[in-house]
VOVEX-718401 format. One line per 3 residues: their letters; for each residue x, y, z of N, C-alpha, C. Coordinates in Angstrom, 2 decimals. Atoms other than C-alpha are relative to their C-alpha. Example, Ala and Ser with C-alpha at 12.3 -4.5 7.8 and 13.67 -1.06 7.14 Angstrom:
// VOVEX-718401
AS) 0.89:-1.19:0.00:12.30:-4.50:7.80:0.90:1.20:0.00  -0.82:-1.19:-0.06:13.67:-1.06:7.14:-0.77:1.09:0.73
***
This chain:
// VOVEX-718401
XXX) -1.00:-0.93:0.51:-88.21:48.59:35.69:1.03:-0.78:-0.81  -0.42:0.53:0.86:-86.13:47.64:32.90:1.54:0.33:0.38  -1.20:-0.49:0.13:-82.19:47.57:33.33:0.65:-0.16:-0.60
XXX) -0.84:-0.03:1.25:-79.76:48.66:30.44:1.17:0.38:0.44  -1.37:-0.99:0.06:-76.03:49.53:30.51:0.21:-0.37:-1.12  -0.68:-0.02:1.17:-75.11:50.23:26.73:0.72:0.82:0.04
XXX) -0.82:-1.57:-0.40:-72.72:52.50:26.19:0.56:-0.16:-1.85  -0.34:0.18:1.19:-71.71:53.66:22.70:0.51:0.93:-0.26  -0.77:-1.12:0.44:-69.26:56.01:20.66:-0.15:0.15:-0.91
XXX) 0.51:-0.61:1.46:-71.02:57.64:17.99:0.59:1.11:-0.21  -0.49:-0.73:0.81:-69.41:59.66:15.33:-0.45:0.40:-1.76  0.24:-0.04:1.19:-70.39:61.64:12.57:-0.16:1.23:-0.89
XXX) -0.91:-1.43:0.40:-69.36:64.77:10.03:-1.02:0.40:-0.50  0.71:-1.11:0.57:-70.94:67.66:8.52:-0.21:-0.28:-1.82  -0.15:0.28:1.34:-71.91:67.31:5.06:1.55:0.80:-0.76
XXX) -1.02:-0.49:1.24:-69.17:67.44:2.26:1.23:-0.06:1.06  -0.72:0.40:-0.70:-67.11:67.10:5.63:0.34:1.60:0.28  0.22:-1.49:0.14:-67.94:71.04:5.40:0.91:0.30:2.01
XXX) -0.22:-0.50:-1.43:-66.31:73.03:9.00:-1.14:0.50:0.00  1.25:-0.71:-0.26:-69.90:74.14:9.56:0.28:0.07:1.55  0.67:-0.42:-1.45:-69.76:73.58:13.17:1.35:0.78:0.84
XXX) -0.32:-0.97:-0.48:-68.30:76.90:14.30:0.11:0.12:1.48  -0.08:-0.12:-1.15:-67.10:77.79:17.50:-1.35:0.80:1.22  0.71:-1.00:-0.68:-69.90:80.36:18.21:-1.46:-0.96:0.22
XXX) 1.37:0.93:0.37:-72.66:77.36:16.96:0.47:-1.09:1.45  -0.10:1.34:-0.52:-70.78:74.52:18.95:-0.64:-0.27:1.57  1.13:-0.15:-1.69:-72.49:75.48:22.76:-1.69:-0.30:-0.39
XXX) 1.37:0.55:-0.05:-75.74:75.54:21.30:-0.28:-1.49:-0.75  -0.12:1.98:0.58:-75.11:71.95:19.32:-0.17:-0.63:0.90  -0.47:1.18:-1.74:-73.72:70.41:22.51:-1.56:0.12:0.96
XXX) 1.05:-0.15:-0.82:-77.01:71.81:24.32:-0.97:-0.53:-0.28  1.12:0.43:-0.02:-79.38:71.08:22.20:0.14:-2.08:-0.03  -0.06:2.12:-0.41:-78.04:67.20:21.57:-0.19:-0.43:1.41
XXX) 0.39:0.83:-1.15:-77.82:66.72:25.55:-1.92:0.12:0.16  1.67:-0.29:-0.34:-81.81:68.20:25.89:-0.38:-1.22:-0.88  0.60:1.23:0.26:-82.52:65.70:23.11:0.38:-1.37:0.32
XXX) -0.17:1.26:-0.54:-81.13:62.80:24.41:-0.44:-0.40:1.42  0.86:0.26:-1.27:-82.49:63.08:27.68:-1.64:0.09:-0.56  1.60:0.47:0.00:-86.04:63.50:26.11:-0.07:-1.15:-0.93
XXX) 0.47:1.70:0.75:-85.60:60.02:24.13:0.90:-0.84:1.52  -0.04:1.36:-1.32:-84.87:58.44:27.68:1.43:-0.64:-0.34  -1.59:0.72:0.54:-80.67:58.00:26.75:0.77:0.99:1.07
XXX) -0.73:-0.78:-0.79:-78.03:59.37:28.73:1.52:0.24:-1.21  -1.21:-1.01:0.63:-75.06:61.82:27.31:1.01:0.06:0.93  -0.93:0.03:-1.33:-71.78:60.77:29.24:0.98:1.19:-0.98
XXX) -0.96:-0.99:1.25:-69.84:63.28:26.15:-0.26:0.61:-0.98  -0.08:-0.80:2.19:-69.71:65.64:23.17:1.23:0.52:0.13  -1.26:-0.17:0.48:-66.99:66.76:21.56:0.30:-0.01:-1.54
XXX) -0.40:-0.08:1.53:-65.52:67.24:18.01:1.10:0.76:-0.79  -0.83:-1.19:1.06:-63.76:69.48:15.10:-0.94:0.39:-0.50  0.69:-1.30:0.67:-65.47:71.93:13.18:-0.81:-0.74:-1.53
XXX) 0.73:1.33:0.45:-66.29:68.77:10.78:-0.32:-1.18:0.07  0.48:1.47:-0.01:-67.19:65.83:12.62:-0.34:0.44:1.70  0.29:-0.35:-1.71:-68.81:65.35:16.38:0.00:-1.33:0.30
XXX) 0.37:1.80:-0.38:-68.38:62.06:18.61:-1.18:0.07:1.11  1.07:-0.03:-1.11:-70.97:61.65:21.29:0.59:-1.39:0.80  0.17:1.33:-0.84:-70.67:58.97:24.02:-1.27:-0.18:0.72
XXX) 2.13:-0.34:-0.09:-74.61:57.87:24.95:-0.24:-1.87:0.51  1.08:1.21:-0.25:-76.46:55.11:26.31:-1.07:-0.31:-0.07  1.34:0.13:0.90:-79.04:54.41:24.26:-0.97:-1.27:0.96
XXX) 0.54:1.64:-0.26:-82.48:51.98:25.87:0.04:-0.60:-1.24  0.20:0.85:0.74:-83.06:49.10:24.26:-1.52:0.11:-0.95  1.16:0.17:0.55:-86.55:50.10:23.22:-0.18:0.66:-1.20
XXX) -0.11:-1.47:1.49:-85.05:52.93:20.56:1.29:-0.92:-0.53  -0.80:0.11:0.95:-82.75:51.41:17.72:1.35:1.35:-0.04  -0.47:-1.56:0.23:-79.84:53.56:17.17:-0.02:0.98:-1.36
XXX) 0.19:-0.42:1.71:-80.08:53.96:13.63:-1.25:1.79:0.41  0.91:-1.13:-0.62:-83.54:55.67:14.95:0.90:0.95:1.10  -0.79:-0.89:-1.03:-81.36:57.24:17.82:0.42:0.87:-0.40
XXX) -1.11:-1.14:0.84:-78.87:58.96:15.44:-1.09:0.64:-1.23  0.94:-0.59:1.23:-81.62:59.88:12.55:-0.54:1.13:1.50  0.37:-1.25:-0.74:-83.36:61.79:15.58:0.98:1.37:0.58
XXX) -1.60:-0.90:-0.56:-79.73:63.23:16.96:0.11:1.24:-1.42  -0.43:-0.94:1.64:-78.96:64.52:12.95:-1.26:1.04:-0.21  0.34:-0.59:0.67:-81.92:65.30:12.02:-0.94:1.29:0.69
XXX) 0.72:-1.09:-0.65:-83.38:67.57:14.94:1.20:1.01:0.45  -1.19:-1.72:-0.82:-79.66:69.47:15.71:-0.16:0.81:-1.48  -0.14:-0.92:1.27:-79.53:70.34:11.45:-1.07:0.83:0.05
XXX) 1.59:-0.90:-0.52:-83.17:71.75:11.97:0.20:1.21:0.77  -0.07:-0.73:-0.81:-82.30:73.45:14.98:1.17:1.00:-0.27  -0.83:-1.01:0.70:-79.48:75.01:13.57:0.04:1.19:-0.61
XXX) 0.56:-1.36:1.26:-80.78:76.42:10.33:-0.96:0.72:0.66  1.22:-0.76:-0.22:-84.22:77.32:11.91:0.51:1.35:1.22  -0.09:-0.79:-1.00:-82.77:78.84:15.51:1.10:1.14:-0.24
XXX) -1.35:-1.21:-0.21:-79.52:80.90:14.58:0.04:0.22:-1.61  -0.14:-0.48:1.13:-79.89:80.98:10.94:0.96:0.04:-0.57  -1.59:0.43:0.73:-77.11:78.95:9.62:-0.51:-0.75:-1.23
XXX) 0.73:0.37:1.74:-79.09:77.74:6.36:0.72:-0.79:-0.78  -1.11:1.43:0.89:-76.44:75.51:5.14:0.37:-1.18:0.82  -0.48:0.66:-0.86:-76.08:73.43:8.30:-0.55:-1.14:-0.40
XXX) 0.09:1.08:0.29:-76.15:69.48:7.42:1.16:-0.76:0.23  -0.57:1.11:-0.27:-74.83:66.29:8.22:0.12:-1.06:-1.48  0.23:0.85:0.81:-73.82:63.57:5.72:-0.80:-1.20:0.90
XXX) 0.93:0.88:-0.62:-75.87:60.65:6.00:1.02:-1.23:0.35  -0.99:0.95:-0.61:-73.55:58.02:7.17:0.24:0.17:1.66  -0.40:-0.30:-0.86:-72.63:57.64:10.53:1.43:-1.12:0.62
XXX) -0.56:0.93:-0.25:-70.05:55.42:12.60:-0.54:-0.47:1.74  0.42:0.29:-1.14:-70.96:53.52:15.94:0.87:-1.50:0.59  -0.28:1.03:-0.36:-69.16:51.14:18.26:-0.43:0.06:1.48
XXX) 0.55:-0.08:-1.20:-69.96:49.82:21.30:1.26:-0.22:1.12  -0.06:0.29:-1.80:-68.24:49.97:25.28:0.09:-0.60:0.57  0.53:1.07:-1.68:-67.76:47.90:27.97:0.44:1.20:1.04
XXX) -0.52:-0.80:-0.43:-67.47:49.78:30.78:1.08:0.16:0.62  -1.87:-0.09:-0.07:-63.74:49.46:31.58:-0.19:0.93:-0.66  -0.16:-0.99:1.05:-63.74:51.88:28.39:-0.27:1.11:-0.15
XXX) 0.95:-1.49:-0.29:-66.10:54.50:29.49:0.91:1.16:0.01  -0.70:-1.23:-0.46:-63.92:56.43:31.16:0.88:0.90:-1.16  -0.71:-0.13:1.09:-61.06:56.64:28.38:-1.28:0.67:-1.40
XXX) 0.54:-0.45:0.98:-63.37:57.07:25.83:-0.79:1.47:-0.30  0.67:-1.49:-0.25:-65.37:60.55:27.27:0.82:0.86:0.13  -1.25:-1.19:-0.12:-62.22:61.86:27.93:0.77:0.08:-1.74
XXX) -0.51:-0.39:1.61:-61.02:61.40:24.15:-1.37:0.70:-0.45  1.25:-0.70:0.73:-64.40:62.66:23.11:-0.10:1.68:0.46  0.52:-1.51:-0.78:-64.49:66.04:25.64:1.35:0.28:-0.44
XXX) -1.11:-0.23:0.34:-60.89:66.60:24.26:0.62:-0.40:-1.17  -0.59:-0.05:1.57:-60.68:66.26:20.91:0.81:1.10:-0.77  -0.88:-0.92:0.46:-59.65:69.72:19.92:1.64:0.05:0.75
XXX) -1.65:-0.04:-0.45:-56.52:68.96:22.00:0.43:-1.30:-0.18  -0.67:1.16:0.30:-56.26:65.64:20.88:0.94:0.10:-1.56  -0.43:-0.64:1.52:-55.94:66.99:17.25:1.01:1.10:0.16
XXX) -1.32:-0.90:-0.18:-53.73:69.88:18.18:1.38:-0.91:0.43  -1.36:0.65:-1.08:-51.12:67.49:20.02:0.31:-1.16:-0.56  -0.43:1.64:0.95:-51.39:64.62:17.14:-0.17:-0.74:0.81
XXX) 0.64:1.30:-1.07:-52.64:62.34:20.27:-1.57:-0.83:-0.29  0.58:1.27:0.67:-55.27:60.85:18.05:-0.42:-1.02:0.17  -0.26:1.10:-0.08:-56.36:57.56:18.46:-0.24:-0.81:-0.96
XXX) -0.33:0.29:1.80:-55.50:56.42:14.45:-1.28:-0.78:0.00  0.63:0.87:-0.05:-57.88:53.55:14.74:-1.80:0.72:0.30  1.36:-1.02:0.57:-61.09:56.13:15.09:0.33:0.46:-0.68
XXX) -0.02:-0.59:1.65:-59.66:58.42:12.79:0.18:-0.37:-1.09  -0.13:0.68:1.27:-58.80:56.21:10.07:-1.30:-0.52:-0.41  1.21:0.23:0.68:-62.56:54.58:10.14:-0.95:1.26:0.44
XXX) 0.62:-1.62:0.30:-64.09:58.33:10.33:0.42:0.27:-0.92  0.12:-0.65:1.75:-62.25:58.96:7.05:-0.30:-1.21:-0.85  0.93:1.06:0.86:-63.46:55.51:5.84:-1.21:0.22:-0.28
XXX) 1.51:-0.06:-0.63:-66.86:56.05:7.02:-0.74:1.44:-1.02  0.55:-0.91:0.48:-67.34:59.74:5.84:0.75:0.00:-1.65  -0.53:-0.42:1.46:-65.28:59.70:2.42:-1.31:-0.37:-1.02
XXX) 0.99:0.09:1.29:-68.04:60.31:-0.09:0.82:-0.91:-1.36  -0.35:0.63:0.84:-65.67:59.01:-2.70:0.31:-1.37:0.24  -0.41:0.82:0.12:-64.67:55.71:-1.02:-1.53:-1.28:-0.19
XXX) 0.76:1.03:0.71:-66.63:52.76:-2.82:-1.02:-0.60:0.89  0.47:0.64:-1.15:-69.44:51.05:-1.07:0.34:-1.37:-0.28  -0.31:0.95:0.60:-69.09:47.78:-0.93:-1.05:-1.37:0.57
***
């Protein structure tokens, strides 16, 4: 038996940075990302977001890349989206952001993730994600 503790705080917005993900959509998002992350063998300690961006907290094995991790995350919730409720415009930009955990951090970090809409209402923020989330997603800022 193989033993992993990764732990990671992935983040990443709707195309064009669009509010696609609606309040009435965001239960079945959150549902279907935990179902798929338990069938790629990862655990879902969080979701959470705004109406244009979602963070996840996840512990990815070592035997799946995350790159691959998050291409499967994007590209089976936009799918499931358009195809199941018939939201036909639903997309992700392709970019994402990812850092990693120790677990001291866990805790703090699922609780900013499951409370984002009241982190953003209350300006309690933590600048240092949101500043590289608008690095990360700004279509206009340069690559380099």
């Amino acid at each position: 038996m193989t033993l992993w503790r990764t732990y990671y705080h992935l983040v990443w917005a709707t195309h064009d940075r669009h509010p696609l993900i609606l309040p009435v959509h965001e239960l079945i998002l959150h549902e279907y990302l935990h179902q798929k992350i338990k069938r790629l063998d990862a655990y879902c300690y969080g979701i959470g977001g705004m109406p244009d961006h979602i963070y996840l907290i996840v512990s990815i094995p070592p035997k799946i890349s995350i790159a691959e991790f998050v291409k499967h995350l994007k590209g089976g919730s936009s799918r499931h989206l358009n195809q199941s409720i018939g939201h036909k415009d639903f997309g992700w930009q392709r970019e994402y952001g990812v850092f990693t955990l120790g677990g001291k951090q866990l805790e703090g970090a699922i609780d900013y993730v499951k409370n984002q809409k009241q982190h953003h209402a209350e300006l309690t923020i933590v600048q240092s994600l949101e500043s590289v989330n608008e690095l990360v997603f700004d279509s206009n800022h340069p690559r380099e």
